[in-house]
C-alpha positions in Angstrom: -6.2 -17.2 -10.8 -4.4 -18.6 -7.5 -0.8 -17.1 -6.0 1.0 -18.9 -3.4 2.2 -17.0 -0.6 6.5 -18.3 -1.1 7.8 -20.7 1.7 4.3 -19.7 3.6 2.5 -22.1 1.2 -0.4 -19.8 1.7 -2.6 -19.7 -1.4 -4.9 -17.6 -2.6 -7.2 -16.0 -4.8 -4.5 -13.5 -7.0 -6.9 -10.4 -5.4 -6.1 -9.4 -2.2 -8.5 -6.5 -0.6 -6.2 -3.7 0.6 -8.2 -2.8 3.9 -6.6 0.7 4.7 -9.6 2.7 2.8 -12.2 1.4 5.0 -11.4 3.5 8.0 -12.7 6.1 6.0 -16.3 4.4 6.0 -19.1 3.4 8.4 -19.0 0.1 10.5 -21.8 -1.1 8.0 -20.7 0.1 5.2 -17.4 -1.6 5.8 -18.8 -4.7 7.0 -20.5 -4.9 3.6 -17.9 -4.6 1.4 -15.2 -7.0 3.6 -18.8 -9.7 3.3 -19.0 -8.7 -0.3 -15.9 -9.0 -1.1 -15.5 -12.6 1.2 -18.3 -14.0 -0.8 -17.1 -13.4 -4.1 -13.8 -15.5 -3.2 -11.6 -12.9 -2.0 -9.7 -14.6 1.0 -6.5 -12.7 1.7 -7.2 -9.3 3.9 -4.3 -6.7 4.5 -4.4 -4.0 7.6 -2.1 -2.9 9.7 -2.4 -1.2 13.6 -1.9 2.5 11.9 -4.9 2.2 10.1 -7.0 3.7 13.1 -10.0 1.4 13.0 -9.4 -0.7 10.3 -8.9 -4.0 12.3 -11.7 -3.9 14.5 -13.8 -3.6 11.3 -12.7 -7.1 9.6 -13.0 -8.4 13.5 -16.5 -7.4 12.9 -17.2 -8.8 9.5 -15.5 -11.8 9.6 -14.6 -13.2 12.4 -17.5 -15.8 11.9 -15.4 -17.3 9.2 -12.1 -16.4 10.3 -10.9 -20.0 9.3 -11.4 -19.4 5.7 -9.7 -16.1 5.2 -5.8 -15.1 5.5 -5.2 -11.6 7.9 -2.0 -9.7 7.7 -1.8 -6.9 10.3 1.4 -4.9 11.1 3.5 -3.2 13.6 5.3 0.1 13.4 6.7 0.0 16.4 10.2 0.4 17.1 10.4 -1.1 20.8 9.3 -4.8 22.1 7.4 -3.1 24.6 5.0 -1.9 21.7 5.6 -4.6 19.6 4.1 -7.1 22.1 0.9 -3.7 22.7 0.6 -4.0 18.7 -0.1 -7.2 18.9 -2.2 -8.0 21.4 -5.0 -4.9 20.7 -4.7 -6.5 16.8 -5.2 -9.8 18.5 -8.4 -8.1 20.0 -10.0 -6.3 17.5 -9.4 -9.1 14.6 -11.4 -11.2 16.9 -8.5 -14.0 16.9 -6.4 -16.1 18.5 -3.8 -15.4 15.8 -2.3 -13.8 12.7 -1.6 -15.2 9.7 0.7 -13.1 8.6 2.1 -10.6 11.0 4.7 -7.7 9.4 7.1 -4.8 10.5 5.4 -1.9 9.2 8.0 0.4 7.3 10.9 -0.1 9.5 14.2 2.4 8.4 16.1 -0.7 8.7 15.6 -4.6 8.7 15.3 -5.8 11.9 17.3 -9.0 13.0 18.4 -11.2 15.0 20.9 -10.1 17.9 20.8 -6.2 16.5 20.2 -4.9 19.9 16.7 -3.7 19.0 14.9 -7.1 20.4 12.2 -6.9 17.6 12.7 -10.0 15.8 13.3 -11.9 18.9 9.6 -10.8 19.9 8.3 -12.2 16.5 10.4 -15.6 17.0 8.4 -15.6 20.5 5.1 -14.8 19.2 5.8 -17.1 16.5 6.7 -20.0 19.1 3.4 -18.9 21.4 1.4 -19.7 18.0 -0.4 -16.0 17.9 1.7 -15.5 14.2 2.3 -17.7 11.7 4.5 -16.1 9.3 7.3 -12.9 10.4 6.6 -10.2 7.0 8.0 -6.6 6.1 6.5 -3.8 4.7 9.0 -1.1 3.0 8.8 1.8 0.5 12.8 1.5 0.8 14.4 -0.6 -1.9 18.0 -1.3 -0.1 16.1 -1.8 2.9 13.6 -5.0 0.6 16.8 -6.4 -0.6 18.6 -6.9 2.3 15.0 -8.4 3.9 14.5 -10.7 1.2 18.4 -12.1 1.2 18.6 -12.4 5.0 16.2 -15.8 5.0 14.4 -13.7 7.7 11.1 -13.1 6.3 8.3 -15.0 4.6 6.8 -12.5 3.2 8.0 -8.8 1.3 5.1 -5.9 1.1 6.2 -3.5 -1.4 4.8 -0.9 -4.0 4.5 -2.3 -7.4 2.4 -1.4 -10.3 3.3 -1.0 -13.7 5.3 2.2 -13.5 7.8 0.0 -11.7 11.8 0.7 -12.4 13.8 -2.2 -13.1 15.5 -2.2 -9.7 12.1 -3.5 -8.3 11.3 -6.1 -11.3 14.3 -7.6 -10.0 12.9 -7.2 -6.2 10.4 -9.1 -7.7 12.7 -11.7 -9.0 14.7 -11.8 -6.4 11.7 -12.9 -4.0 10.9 -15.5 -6.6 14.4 -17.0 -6.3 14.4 -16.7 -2.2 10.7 -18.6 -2.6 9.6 -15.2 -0.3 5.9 -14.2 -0.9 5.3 -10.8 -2.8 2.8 -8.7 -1.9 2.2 -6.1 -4.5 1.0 -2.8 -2.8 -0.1 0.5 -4.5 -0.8 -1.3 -7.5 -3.0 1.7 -8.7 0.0 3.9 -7.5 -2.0 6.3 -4.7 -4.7 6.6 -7.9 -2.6 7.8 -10.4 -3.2 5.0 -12.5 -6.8 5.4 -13.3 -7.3 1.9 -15.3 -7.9 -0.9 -13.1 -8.2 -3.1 -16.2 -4.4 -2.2 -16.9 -3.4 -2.7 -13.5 -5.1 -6.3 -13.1 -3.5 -7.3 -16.8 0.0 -6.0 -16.0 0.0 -7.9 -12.4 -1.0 -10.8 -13.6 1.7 -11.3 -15.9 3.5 -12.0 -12.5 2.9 -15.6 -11.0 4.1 -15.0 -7.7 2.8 -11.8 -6.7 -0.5 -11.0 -4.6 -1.6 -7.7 -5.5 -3.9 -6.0 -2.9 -6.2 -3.6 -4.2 -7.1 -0.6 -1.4 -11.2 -0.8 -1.2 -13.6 1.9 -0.2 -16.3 1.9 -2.7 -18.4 -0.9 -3.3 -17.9 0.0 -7.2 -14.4 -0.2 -7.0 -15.0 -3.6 -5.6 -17.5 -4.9 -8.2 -14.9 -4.2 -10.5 -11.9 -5.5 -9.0 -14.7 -9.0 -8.4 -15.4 -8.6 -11.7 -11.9 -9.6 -13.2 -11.9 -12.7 -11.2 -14.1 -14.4 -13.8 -13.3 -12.7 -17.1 -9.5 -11.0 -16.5 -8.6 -8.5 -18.7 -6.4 -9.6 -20.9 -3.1 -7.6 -22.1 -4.1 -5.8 -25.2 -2.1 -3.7 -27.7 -4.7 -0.8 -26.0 -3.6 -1.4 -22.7 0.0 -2.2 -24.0 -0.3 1.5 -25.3 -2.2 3.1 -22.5 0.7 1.7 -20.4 3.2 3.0 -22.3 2.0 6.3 -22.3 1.2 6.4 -18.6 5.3 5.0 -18.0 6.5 8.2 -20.4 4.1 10.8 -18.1 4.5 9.6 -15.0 8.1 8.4 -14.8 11.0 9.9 -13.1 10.3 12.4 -9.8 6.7 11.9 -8.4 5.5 11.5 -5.5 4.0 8.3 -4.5 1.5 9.2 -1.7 2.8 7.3 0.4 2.3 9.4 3.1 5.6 8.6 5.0 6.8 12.6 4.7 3.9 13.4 7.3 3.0 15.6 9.0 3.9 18.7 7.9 5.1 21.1 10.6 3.0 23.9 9.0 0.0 21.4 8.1 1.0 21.2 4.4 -1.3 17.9 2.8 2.0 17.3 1.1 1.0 13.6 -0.2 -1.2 15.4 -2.1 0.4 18.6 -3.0 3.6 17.2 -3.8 1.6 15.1 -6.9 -1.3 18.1 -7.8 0.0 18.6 -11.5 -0.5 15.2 -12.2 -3.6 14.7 -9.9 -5.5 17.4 -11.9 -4.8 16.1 -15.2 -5.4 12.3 -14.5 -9.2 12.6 -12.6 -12.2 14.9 -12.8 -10.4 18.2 -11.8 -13.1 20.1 -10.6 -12.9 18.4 -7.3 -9.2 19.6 -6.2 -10.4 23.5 -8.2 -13.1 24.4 -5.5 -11.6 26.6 -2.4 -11.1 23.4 -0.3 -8.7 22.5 -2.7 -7.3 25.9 -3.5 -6.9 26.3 0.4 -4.9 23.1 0.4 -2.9 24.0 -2.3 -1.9 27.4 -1.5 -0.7 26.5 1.8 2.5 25.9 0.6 3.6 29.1 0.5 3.9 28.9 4.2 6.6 26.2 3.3 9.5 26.4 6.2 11.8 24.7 3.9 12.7 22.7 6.8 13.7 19.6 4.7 12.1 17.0 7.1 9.6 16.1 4.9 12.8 15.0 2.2 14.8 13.6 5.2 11.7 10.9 5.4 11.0 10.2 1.9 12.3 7.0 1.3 12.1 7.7 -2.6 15.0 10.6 -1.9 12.8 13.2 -3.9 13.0 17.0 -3.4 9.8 17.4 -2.0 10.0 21.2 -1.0 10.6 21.4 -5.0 8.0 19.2 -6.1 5.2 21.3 -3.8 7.1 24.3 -5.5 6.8 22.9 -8.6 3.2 22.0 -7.9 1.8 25.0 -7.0 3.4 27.0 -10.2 0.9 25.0 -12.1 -2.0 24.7 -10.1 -1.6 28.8 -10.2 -1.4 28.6 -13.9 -4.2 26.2 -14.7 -6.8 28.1 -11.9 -5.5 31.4 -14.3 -6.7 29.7 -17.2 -3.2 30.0 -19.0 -3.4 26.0 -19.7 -5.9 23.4 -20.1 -6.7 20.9 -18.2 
């Protein structure tokens, strides 16, 4: 199954390999599973400068066929001083004399034309100096999508999607099909709370014009996501239900891992915290019940209540409630007083 890219005309493979996992792993390790995963005809790979040494790793693997494969990187900076930093050192460690696809990494606000900030003058320039091809935008920030998507400004819309999507971001995904912008689906296995990647793949690909990219770290997480490229799961009444049920439990207030609420003046792991109670009940539990994850979890009792970490959500939860909420029943499920 093939996805083209909007007005980029970029097409490829409907299987995009998220690579923000594999600066967890070794050099070789990595290098296998970007060659692996090249092989098996995945051509579209997603990184981004804050992913420590995540570019430097595909600059490794693949920079011997960089003319078959499509690289997005990002920027998070807010100045064109570090914008043009960015993206030169991902110029460098990509092993390229340019990027395909080359995106504002979570900005609070879209960046335009004449707003005083200089930004998207400096992607117009590197645009013009041929080291980008196409100007993208990542966001967790629905207002800030929408106003990205109408402005004609951007090729290309990064955005969470999976199938505990509201309706609000259906119509993102609409709306991007009506602006011919590209959409590419991120968190599709929402920060692992969605544990069947047969569901995931079925739901997405009910959509014809979005590119989901899948975050890789384990080679078996990668056989499977290969193995759907030949026989796709189809959408069955079991999935159908599994879905269901997995849109009644999860929807409504929880935390998406994104990770944007960080760090935690007191060290509180609160991408994690804030999301325990489902965490626990969704995966092999004994992994967040040893003292590592007891010491994790009961460090929110050192809570300041600050609020920052709710100031930078761009969901608007109560986070300082969720970790509240959180630890009640960790405490009750290490008691024994419910099962898990």
């Amino acid at each position: 199954m093939q996805v083209t890219l909007g007005r980029t005309g970029l097409t490829v493979n409907k299987n995009g390999f998220g690579a923000l996992p594999i600066q967890r792993v070794s050099e070789e390790y990595a290098g296998m599973l970007l060659k692996k995963a090249f092989h098996a005809g995945i051509t579209f790979f997603d990184t981004a400068r804050s992913y420590s040494d995540s570019e430097k790793k595909i600059g490794l693997a693949l920079s011997d066929v960089r003319g078959q494969i499509i690289i997005a990187t990002k920027t998070p900076s807010t100045t064109v001083e570090g914008f043009w930093k960015d993206l030169e050192t991902s110029l460098s460690l990509l092993r390229t004399d340019h990027i395909d696809i080359y995106q504002f990494h979570n900005p609070a606000f879209c960046p335009k034309p004449g707003d005083g900030t200089g930004l998207y003058e400096a992607m117009l320039t590197a645009r013009e100096q041929g080291k980008i091809r196409f100007i993208g935008l990542t966001n967790h920030r629905l207002h800030v999508a929408e106003e990205a998507v109408r402005s004609g400004l951007y090729d290309t819309l990064q955005f969470p999607f999976c199938y505990l999507a509201t309706e609000k971001e259906l119509a993102l995904v609409e709306l991007c099909k009506k602006e011919n912008v590209g959409f590419i689906s991120m968190k599709g296995l929402s920060g692992g709370l969605i544990t069947s990647g047969a569901a995931a793949y079925a739901w997405q690909a009910q959509f014809d014009n979005t590119l989901p990219i899948w975050g890789v770290q384990r080679e078996a997480e990668l056989d499977e996501f290969i193995g759907y490229m030949t026989e796709p799961p189809a959408m069955t009444e079991e999935i159908k239900a599994m879905i269901e049920r997995d849109r009644k439990e999860l929807s409504g207030s929880f935390c998406r891992s994104c990770g944007y609420c960080m760090p935690c003046p007191v060290g509180i792991q609160i991408n994690q915290c804030a999301r325990m109670s489902q965490l626990i009940r969704r995966s092999p539990s004994a992994g967040w019940l040893d003292e590592q994850g007891q010491a994790m979890m009961m460090k929110i009792e050192e809570c300041l209540h600050c609020n920052q970490c709710s100031s930078k959500c761009p969901y608007e939860l109560d986070t300082p409630a969720l970790l509240q909420q959180n630890l009640a029943d960790y405490k009750e499920i290490l008691a024994g007083r419910t099962k898990v």
